[in-house]
N, C-alpha and C positions, 0 to 999 in steps of 0.2 A: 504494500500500500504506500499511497507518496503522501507526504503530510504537507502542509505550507511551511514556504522556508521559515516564515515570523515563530510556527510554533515549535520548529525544529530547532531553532536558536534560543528560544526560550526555553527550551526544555536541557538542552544543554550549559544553559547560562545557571540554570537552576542544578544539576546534578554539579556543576563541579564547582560551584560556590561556596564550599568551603574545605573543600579537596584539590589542590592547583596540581595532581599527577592523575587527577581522576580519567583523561584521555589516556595515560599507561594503563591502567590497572584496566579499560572497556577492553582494551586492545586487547588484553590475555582473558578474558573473559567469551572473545568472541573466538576466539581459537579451535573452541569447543562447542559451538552453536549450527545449527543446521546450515548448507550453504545454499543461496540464491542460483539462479541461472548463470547470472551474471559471471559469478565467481567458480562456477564449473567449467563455465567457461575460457576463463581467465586459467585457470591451472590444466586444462588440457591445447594451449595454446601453443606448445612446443618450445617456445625458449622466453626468456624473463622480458623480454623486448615486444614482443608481442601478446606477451601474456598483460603489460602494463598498456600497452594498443587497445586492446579488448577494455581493461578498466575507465581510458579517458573516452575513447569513444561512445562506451554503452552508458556512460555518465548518465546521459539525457533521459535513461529511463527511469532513474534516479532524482535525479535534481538539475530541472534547466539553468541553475545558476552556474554547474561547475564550469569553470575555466583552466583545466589541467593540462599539462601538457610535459612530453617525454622529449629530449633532445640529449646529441653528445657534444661536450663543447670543454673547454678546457682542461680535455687530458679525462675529463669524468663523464659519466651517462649520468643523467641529473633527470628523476621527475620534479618538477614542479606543482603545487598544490596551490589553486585559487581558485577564486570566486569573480563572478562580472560585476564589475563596479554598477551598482552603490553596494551591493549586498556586503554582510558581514556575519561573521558566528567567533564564537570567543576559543581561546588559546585553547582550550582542550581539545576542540575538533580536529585541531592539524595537528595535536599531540597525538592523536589517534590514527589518523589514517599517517602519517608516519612511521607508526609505530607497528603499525597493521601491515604498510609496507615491507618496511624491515623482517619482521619475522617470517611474512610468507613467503618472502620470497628465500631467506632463507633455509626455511623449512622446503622448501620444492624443492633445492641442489640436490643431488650427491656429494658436491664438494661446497658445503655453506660459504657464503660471502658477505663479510660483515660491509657496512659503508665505510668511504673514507671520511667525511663528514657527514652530517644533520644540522639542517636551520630549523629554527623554530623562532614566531613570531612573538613569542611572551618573553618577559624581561627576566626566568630562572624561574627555579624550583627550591620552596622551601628547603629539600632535602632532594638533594638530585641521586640518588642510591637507584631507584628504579630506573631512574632515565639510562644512566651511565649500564644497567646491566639488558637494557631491553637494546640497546643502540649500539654501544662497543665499540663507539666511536665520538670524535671530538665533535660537543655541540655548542655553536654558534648560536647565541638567545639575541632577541630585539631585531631578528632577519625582517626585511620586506614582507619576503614570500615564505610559507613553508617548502625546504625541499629537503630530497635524500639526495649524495653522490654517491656512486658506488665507481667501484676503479671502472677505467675504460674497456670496455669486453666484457662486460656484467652483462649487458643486454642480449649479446649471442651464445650466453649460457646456455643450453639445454637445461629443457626441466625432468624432474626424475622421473616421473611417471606419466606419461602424453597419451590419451586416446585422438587421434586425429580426425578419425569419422564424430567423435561424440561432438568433437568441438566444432565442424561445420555443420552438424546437425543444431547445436546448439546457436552458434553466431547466425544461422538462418532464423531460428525462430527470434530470437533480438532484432534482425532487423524488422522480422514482419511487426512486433512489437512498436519499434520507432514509425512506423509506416512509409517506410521509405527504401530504396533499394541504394547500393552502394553505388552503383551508375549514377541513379537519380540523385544523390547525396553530393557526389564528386561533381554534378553539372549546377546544382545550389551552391557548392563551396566557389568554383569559379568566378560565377555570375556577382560576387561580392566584392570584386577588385579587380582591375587591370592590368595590376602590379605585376610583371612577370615572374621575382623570384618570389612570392608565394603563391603562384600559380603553381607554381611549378613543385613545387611543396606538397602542396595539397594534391595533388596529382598523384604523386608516387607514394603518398600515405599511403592514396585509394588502392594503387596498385599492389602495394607492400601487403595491404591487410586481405586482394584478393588473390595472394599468394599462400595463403598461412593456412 
């Protein structure tokens, strides 16, 4: 079910006010909770790169606010975690799906892959003990944006356990979900700019994700 973002931010405004690691402690809590399509999808995706495709892409079935986004750029594979200006939700939620990050995907290795850093947009943690053992790596407090880096080559990890039929059975039914086909999607993203290098972008997402 999809809630309004007002009462989705309110409700997380309200769990973790008076808990400032309460986005760690959801994160291991969901670990162990039934998974969505979404997220079937995402871990039979075949490698961490495309398994993180599948999560900003199917965003929308989620939350038309998200503004997420995966790229490699200085030496790191970086997701990026945001929202489309004006929206907002408070420091626990990017503690969370960072956090949420982190473990799954280290849990899908064979060979785990801690990050090289973590941003987080809050200004610290009373007692940063959870953070420092759920992350295992150096965190940058008071960031822009939330992100993860993980070293360069993270994203053409293979994952450990891949059904490859489940997962285009599955990204078919998401997209009939969005209502929209990946063709019809790629000629929407175009039509928004004439810019050529994110045309050109956009383009070989499309193509990237109907390869996978």
């Amino acid at each position: 079910a999809r809630l309004p973002h007002a009462e989705v931010e309110r409700a997380w405004r309200a769990l973790s006010h008076d808990h400032d690691d309460f986005g760690l402690h959801a994160a291991r809590v969901v670990e162990g909770a039934p998974r969505s399509l979404v997220e079937y999808a995402i871990s039979n995706a075949g490698d961490v790169g495309g398994a993180l495709r599948v999560f900003v892409r199917f965003q929308r079935l989620i939350h038309d606010g998200a503004a997420h986004t995966i790229e490699s750029r200085d030496g790191r594979d970086v997701l990026r975690l945001a929202l489309r200006a004006p929206l907002t939700m408070p420091d626990a939620l990017w503690d969370y799906l960072c956090a949420t990050a982190v473990t799954r995907t280290r849990r899908a290795l064979t060979e785990p892959v801690d990050p090289v850093e973590v941003h987080l947009t809050r200004s610290g943690f009373r007692d940063d003990t959870l953070a420092a053992q759920t992350f295992r790596a150096p965190i940058r407090y008071g960031a822009p944006y939330a992100e993860v880096r993980w070293p360069r080559g993270t994203f053409t990890r293979a994952l450990e356990r891949v059904d490859a039929t489940l997962h285009q059975l599955l990204v078919r039914q998401l997209e009939e979900a969005l209502g929209v086909s990946r063709e019809a999607e790629a000629r929407a993203l175009l039509e928004v700019s004439d810019d050529l290098v994110p045309r050109l972008k956009r383009e070989l997402r499309v193509l990237v994700l109907r390869d996978q």
